[in-house]
PDB file of N, CA, C and O in Angstrom, chain B, residues numbered from 101:
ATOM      1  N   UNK B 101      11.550  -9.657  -0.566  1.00  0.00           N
ATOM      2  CA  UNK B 101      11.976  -8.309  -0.861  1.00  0.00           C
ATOM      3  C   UNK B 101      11.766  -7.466   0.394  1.00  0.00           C
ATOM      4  O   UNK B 101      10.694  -7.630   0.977  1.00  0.00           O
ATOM      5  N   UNK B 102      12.510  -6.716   0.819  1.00  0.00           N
ATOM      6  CA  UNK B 102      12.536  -6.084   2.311  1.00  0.00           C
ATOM      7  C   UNK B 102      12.197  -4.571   1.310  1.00  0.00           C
ATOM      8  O   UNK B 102      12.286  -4.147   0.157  1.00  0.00           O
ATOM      9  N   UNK B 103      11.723  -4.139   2.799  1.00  0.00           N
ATOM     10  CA  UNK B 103      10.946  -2.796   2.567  1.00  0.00           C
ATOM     11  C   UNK B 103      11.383  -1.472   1.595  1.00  0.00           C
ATOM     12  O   UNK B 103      10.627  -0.803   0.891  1.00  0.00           O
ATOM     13  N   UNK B 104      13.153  -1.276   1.821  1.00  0.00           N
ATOM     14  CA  UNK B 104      13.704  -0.629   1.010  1.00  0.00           C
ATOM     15  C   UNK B 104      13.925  -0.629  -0.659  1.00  0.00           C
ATOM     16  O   UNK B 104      14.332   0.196  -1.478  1.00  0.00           O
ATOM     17  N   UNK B 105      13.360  -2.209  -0.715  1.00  0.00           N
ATOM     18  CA  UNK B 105      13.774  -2.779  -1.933  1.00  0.00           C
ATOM     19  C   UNK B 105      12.456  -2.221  -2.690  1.00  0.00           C
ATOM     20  O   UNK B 105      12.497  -1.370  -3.578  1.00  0.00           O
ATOM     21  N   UNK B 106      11.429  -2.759  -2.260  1.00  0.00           N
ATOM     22  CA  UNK B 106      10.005  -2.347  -2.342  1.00  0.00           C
ATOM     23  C   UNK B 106      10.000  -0.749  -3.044  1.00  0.00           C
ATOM     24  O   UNK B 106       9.780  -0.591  -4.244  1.00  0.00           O
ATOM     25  N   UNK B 107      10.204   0.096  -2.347  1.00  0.00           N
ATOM     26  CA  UNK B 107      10.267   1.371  -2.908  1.00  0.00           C
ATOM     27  C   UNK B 107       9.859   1.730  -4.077  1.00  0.00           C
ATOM     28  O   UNK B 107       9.009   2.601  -4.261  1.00  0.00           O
ATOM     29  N   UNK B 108      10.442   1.077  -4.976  1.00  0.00           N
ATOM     30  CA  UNK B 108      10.585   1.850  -6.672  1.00  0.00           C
ATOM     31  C   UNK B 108       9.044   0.976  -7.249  1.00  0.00           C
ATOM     32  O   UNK B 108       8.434   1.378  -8.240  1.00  0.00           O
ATOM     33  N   UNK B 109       8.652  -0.085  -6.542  1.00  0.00           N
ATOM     34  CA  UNK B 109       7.408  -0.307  -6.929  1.00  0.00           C
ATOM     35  C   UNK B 109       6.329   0.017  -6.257  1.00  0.00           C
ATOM     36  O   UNK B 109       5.297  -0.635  -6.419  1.00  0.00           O
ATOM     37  N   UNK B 110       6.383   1.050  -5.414  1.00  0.00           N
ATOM     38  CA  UNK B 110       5.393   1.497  -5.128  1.00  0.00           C
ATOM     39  C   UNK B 110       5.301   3.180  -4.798  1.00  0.00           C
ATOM     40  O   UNK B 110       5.705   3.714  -3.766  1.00  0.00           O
ATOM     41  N   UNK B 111       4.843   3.664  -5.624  1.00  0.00           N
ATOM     42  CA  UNK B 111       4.939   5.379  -5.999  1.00  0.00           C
ATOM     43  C   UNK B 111       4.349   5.958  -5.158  1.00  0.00           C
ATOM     44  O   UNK B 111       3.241   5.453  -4.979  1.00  0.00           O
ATOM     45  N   UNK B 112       4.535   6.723  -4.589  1.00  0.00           N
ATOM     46  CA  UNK B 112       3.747   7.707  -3.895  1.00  0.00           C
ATOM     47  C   UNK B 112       2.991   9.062  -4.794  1.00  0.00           C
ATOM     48  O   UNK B 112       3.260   9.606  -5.864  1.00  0.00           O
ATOM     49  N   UNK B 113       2.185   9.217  -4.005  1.00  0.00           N
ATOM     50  CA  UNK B 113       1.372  10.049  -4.728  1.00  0.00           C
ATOM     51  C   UNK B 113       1.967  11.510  -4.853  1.00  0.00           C
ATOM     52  O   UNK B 113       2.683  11.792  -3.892  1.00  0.00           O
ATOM     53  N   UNK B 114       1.811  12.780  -6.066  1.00  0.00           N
ATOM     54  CA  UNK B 114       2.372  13.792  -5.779  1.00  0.00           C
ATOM     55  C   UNK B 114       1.810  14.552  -4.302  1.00  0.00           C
ATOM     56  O   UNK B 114       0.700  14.168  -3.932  1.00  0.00           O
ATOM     57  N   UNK B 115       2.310  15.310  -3.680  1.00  0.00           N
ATOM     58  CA  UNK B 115       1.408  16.666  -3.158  1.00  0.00           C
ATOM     59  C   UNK B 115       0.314  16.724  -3.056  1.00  0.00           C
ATOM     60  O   UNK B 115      -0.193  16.525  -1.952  1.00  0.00           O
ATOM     61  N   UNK B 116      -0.549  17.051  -4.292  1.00  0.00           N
ATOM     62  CA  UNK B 116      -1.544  17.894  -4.563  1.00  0.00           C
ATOM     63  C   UNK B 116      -2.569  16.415  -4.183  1.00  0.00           C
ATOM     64  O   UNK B 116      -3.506  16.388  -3.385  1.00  0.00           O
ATOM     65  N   UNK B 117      -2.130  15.445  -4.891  1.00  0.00           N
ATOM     66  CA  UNK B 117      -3.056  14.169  -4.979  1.00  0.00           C
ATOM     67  C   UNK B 117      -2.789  13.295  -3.541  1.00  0.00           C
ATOM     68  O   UNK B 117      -3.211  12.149  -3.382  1.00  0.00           O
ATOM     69  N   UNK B 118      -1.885  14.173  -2.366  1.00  0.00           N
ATOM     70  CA  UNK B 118      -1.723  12.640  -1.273  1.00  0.00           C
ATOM     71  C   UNK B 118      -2.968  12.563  -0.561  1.00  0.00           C
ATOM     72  O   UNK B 118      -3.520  13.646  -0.366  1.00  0.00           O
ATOM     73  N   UNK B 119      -3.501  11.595  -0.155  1.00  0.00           N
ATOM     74  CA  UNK B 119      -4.366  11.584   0.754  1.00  0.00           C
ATOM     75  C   UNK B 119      -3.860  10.271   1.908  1.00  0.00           C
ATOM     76  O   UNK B 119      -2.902   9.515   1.746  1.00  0.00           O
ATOM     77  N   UNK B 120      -4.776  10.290   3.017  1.00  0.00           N
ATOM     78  CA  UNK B 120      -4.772   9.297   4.275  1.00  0.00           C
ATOM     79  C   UNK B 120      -4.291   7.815   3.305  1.00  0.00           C
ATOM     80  O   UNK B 120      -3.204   7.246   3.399  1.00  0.00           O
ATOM     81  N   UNK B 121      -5.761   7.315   2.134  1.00  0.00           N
ATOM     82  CA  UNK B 121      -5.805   6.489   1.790  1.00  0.00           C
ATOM     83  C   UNK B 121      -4.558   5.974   0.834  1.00  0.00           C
ATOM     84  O   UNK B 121      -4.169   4.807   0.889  1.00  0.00           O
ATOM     85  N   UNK B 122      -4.070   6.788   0.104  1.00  0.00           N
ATOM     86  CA  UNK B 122      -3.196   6.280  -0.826  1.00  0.00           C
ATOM     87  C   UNK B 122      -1.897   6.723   0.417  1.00  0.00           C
ATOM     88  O   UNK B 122      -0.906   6.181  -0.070  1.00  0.00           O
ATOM     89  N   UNK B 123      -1.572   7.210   1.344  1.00  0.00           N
ATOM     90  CA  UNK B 123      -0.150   6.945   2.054  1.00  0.00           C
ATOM     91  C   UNK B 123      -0.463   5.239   2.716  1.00  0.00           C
ATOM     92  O   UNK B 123       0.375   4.353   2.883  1.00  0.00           O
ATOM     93  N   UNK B 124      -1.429   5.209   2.899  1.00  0.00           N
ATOM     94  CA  UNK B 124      -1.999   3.854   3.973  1.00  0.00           C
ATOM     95  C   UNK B 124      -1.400   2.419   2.679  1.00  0.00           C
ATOM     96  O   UNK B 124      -0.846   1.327   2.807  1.00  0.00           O
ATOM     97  N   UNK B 125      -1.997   3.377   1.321  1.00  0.00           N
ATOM     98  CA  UNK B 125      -1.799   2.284   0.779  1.00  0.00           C
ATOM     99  C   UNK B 125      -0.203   1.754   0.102  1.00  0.00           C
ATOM    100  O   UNK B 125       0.197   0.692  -0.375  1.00  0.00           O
ATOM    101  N   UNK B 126       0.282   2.806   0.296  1.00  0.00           N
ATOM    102  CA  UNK B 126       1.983   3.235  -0.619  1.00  0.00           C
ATOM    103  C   UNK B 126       2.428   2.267   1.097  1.00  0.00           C
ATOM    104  O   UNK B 126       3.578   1.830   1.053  1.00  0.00           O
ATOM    105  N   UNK B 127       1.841   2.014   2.151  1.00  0.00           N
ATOM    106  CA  UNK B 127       2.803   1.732   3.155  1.00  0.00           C
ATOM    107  C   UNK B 127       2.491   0.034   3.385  1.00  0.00           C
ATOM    108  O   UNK B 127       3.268  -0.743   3.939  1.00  0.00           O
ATOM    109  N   UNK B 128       1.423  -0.242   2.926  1.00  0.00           N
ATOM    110  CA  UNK B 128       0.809  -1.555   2.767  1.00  0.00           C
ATOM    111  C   UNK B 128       1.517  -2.073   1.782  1.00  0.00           C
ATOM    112  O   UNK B 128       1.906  -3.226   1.972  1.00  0.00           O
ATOM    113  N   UNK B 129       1.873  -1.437   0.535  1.00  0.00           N
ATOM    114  CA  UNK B 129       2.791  -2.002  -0.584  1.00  0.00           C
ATOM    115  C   UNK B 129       3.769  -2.163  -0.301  1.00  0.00           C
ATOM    116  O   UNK B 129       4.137  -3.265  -0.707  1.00  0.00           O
ATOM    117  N   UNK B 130       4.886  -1.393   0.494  1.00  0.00           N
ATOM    118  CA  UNK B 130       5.899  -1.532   1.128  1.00  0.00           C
ATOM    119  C   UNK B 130       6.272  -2.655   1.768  1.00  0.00           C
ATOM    120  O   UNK B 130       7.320  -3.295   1.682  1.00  0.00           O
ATOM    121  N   UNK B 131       5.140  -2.861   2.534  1.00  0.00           N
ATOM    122  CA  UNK B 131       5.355  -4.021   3.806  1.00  0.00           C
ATOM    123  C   UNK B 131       5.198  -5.437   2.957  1.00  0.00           C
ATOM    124  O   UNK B 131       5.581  -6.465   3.517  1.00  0.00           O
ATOM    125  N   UNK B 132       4.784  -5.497   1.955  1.00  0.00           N
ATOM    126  CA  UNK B 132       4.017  -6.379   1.684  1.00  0.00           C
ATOM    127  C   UNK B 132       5.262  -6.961   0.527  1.00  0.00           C
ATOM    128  O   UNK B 132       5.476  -8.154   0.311  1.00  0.00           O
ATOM    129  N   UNK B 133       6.082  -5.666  -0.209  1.00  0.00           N
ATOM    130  CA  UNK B 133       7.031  -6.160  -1.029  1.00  0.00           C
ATOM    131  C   UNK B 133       6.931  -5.884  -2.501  1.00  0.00           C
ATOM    132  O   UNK B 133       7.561  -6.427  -3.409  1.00  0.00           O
ATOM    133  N   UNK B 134       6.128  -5.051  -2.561  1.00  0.00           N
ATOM    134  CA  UNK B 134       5.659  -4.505  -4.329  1.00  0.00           C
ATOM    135  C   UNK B 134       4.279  -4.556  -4.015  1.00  0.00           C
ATOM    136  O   UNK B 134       3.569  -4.943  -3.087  1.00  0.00           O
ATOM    137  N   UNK B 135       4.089  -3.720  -5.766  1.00  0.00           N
ATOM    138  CA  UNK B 135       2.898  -3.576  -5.972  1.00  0.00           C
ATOM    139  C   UNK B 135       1.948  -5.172  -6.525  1.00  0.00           C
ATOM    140  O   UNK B 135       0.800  -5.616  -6.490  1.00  0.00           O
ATOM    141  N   UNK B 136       3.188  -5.538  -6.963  1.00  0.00           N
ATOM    142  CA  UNK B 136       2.773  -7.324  -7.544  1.00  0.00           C
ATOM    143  C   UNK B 136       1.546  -7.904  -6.509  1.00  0.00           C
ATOM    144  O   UNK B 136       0.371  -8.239  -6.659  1.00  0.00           O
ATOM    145  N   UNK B 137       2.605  -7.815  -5.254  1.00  0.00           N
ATOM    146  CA  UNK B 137       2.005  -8.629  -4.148  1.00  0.00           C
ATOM    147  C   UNK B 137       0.741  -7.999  -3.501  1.00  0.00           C
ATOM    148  O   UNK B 137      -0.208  -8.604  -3.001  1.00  0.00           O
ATOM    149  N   UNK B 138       0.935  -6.575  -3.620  1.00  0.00           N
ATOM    150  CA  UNK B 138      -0.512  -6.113  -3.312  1.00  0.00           C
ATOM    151  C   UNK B 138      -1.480  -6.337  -3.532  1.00  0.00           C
ATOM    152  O   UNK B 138      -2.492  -6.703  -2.934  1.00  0.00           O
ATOM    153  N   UNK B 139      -1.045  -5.997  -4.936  1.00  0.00           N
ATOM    154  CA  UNK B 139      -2.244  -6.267  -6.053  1.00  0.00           C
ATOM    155  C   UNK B 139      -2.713  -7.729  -5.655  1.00  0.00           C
ATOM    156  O   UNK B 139      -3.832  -7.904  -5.174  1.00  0.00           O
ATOM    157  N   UNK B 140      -2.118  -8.430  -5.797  1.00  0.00           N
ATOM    158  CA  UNK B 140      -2.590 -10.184  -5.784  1.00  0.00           C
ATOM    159  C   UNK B 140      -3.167 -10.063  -4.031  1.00  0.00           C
ATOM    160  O   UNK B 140      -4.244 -10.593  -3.759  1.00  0.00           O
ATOM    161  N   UNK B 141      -2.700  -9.642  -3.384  1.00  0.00           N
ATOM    162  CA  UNK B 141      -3.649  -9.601  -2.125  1.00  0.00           C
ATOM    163  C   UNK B 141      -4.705  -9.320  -1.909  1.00  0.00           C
ATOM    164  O   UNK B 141      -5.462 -10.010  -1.226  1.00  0.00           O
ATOM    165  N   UNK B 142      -5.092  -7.903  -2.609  1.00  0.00           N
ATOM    166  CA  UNK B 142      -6.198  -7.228  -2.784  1.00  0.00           C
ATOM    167  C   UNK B 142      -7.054  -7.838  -3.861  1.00  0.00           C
ATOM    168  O   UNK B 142      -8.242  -7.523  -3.933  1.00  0.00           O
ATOM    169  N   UNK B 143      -6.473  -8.762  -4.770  1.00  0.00           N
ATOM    170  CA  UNK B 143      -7.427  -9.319  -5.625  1.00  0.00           C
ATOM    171  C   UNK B 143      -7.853  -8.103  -6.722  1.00  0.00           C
ATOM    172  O   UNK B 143      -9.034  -8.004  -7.055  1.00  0.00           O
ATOM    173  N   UNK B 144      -6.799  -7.153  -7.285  1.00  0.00           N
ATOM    174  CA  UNK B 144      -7.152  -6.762  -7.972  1.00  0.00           C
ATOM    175  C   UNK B 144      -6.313  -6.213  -9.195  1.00  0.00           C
ATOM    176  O   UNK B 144      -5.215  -6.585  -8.780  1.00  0.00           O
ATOM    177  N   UNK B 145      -5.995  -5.524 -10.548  1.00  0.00           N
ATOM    178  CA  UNK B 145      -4.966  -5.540 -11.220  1.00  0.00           C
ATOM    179  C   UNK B 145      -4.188  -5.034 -11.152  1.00  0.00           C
ATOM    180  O   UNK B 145      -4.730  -3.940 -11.311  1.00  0.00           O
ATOM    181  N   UNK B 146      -2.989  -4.760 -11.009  1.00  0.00           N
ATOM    182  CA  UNK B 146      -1.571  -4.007 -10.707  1.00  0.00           C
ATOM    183  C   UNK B 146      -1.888  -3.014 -11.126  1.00  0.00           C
ATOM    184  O   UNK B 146      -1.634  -2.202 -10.237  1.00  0.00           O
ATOM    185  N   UNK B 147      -2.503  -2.270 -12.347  1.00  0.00           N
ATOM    186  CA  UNK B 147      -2.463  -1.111 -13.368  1.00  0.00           C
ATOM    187  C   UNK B 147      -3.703  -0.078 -12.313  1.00  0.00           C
ATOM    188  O   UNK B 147      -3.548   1.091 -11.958  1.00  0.00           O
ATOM    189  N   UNK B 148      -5.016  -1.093 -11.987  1.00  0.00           N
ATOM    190  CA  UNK B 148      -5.686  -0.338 -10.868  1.00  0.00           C
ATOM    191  C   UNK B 148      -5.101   0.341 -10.173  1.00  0.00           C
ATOM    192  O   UNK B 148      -4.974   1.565 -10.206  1.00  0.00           O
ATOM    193  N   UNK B 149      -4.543  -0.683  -9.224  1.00  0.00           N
ATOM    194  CA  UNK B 149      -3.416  -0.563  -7.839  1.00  0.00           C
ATOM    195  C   UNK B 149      -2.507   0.763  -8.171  1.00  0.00           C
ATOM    196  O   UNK B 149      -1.793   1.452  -7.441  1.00  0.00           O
ATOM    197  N   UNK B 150      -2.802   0.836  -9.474  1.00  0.00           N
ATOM    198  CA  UNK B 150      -1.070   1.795  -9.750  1.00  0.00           C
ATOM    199  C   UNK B 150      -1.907   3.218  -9.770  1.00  0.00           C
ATOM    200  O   UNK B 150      -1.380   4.239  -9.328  1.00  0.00           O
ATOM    201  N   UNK B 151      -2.986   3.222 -10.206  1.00  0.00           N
ATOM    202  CA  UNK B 151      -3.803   4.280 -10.006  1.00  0.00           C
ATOM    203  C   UNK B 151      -3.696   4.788  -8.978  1.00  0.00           C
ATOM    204  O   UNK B 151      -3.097   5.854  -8.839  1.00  0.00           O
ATOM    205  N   UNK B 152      -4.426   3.940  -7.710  1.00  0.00           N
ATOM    206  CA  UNK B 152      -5.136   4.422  -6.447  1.00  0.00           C
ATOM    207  C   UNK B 152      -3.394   4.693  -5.737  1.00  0.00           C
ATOM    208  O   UNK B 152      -3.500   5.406  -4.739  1.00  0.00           O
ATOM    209  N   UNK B 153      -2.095   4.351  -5.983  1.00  0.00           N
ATOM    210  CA  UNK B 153      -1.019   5.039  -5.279  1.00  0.00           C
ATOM    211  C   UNK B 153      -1.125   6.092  -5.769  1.00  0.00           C
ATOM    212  O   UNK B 153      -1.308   7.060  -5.032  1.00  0.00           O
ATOM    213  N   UNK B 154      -1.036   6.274  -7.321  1.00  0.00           N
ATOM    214  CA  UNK B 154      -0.853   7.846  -7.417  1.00  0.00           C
ATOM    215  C   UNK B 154      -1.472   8.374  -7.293  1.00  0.00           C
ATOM    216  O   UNK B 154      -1.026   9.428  -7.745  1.00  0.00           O
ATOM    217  N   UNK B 155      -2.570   8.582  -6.888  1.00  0.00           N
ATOM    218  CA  UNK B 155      -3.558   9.420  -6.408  1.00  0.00           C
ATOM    219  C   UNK B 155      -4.166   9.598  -7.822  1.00  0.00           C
ATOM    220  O   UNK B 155      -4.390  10.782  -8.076  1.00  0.00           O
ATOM    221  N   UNK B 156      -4.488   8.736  -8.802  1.00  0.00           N
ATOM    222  CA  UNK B 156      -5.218   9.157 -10.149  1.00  0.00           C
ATOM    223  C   UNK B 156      -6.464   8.899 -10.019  1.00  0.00           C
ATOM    224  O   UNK B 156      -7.219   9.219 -10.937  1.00  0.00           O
ATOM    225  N   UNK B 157      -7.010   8.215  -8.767  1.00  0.00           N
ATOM    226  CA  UNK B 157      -8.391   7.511  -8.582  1.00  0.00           C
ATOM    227  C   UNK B 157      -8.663   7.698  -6.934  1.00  0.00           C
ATOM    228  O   UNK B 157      -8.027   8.360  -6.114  1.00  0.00           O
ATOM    229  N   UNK B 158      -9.399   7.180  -6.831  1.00  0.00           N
ATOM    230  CA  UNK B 158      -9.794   7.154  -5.236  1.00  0.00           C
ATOM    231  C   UNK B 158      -9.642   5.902  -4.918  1.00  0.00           C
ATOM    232  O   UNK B 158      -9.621   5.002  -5.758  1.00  0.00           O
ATOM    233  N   UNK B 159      -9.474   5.661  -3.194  1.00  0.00           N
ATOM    234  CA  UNK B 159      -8.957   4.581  -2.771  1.00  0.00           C
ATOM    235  C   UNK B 159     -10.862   3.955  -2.381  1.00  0.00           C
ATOM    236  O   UNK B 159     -11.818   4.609  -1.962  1.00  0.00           O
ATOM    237  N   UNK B 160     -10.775   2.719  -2.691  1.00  0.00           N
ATOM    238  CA  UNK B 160     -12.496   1.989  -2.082  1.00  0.00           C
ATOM    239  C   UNK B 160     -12.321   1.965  -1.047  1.00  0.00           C
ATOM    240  O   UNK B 160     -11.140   1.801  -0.740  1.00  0.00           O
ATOM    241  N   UNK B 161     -13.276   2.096   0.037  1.00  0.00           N
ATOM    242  CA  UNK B 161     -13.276   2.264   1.654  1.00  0.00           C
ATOM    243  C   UNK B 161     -12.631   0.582   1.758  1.00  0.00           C
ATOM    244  O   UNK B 161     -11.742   0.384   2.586  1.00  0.00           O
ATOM    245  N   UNK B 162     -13.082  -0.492   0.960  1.00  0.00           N
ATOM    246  CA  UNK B 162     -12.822  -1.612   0.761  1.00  0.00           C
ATOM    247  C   UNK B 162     -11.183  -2.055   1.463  1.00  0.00           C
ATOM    248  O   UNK B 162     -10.549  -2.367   2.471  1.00  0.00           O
ATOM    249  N   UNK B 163     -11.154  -1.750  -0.172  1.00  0.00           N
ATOM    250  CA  UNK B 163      -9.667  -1.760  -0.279  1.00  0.00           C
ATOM    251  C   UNK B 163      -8.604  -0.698   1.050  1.00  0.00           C
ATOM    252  O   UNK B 163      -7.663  -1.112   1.728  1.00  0.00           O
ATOM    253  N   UNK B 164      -9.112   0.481   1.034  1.00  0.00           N
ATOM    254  CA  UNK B 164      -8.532   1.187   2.437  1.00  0.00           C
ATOM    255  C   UNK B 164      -8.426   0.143   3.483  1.00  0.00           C
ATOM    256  O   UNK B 164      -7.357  -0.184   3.999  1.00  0.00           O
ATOM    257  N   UNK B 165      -9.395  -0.284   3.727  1.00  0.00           N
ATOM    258  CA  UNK B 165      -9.557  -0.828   5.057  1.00  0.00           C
ATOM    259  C   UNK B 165      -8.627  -2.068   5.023  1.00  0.00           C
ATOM    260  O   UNK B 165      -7.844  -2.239   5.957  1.00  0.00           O
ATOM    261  N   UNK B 166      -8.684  -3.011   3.905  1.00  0.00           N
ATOM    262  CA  UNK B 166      -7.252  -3.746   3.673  1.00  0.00           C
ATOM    263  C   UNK B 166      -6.048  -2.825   4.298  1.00  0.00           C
ATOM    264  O   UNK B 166      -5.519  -2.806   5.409  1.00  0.00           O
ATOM    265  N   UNK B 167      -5.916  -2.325   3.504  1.00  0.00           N
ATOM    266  CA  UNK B 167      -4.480  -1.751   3.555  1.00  0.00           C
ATOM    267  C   UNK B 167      -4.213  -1.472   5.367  1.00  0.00           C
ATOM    268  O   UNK B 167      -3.186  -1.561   6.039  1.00  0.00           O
ATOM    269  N   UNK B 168      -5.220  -1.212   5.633  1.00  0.00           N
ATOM    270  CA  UNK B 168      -4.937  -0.391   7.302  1.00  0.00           C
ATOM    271  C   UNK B 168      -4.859  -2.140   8.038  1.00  0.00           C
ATOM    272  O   UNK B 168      -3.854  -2.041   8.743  1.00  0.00           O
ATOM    273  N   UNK B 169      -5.239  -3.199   8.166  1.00  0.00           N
ATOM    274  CA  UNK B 169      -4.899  -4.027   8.252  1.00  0.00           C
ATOM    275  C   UNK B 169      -3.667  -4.658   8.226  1.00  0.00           C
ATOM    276  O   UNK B 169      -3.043  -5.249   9.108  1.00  0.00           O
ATOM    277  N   UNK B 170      -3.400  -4.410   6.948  1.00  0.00           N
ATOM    278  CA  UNK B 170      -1.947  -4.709   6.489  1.00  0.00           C
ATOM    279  C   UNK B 170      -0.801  -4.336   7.414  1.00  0.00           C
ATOM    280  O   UNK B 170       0.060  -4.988   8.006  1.00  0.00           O
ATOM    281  N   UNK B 171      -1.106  -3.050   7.321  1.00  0.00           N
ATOM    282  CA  UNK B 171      -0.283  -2.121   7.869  1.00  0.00           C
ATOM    283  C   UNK B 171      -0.119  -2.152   9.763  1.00  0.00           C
ATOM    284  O   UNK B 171       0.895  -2.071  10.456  1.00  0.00           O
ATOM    285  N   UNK B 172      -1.830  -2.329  10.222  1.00  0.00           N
ATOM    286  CA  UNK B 172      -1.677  -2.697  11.689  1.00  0.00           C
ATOM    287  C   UNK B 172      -1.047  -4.151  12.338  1.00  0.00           C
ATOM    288  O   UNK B 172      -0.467  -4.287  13.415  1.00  0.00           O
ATOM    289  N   UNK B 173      -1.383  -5.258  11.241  1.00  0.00           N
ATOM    290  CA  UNK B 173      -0.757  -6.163  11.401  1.00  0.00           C
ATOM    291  C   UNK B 173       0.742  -6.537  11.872  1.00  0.00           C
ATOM    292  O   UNK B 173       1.182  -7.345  12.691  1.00  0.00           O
ATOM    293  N   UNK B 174       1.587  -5.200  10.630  1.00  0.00           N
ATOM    294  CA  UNK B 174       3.052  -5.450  10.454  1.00  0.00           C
ATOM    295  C   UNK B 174       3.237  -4.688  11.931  1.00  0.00           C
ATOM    296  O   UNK B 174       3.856  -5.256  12.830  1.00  0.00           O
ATOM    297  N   UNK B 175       2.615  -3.267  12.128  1.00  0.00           N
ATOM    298  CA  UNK B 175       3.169  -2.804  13.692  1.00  0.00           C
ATOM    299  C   UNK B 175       2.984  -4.131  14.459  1.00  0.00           C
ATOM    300  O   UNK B 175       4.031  -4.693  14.784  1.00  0.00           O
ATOM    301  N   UNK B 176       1.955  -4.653  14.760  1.00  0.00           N
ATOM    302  CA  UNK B 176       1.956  -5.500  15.826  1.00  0.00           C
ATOM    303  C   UNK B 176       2.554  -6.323  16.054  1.00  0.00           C
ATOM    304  O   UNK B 176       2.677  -6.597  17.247  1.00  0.00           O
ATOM    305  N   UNK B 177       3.265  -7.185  15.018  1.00  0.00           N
ATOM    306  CA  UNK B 177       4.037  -8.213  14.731  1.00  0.00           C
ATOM    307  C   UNK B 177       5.444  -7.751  14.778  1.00  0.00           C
ATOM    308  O   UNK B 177       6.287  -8.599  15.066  1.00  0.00           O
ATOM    309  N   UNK B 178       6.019  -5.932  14.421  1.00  0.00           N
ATOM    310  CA  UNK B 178       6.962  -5.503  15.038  1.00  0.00           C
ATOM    311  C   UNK B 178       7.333  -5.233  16.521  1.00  0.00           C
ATOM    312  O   UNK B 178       8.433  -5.310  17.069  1.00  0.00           O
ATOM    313  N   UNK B 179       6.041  -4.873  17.054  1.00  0.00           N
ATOM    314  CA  UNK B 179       6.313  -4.494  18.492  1.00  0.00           C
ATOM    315  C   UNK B 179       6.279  -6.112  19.042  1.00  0.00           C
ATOM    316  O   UNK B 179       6.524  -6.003  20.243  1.00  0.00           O
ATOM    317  N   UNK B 180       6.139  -7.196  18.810  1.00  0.00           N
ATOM    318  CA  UNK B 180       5.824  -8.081  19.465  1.00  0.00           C
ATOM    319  C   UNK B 180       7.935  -8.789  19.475  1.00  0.00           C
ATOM    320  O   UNK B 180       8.562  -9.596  20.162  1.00  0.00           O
ATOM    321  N   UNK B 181       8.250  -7.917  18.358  1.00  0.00           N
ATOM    322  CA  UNK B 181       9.250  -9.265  17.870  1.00  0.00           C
ATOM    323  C   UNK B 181      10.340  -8.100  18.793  1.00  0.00           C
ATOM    324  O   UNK B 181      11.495  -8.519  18.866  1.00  0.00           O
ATOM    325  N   UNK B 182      10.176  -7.186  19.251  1.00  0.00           N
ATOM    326  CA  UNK B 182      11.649  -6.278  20.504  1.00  0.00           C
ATOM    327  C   UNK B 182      11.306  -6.956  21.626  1.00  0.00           C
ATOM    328  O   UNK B 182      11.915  -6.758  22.678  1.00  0.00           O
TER     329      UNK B 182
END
């Protein structure tokens, strides 16, 4: 599933609720292809996962720090592949 496709499974948080952690994490879901795959990455339940995008919970420094991984990974592996 390419990144655009991704989209509709992974929500962004409103406004009021965005923070660092849940954009880090709405962009980790992206890359990754849904929330399915997140979730199963992170080792934890989709319905959680669905929380900490919308900003209904807080993100675990844990889990943050995944996500920023995720996410530094895919830059690096983009800049490597121009």
């Amino acid at each position: 599933m390419r990144i655009s496709a991704a989209r509709a499974e992974c929500p962004t948080p409103p406004p009021s609720r965005e923070s660092t952690q849940a954009r880090t994490l709405h962009r980790a879901c992206l890359i990754l292809g849904g929330a399915a795959q997140l979730a199963s990455h992170l080792g934890v339940p989709e319905a959680t996962l669905q929380a900490w995008l919308e900003g209904r919970e807080e993100v675990p420094q844990m889990v943050f720090l995944a996500a920023v991984e995720i996410v530094l990974l895919h830059v690096d592996q983009s800049t490597r592949s121009n």
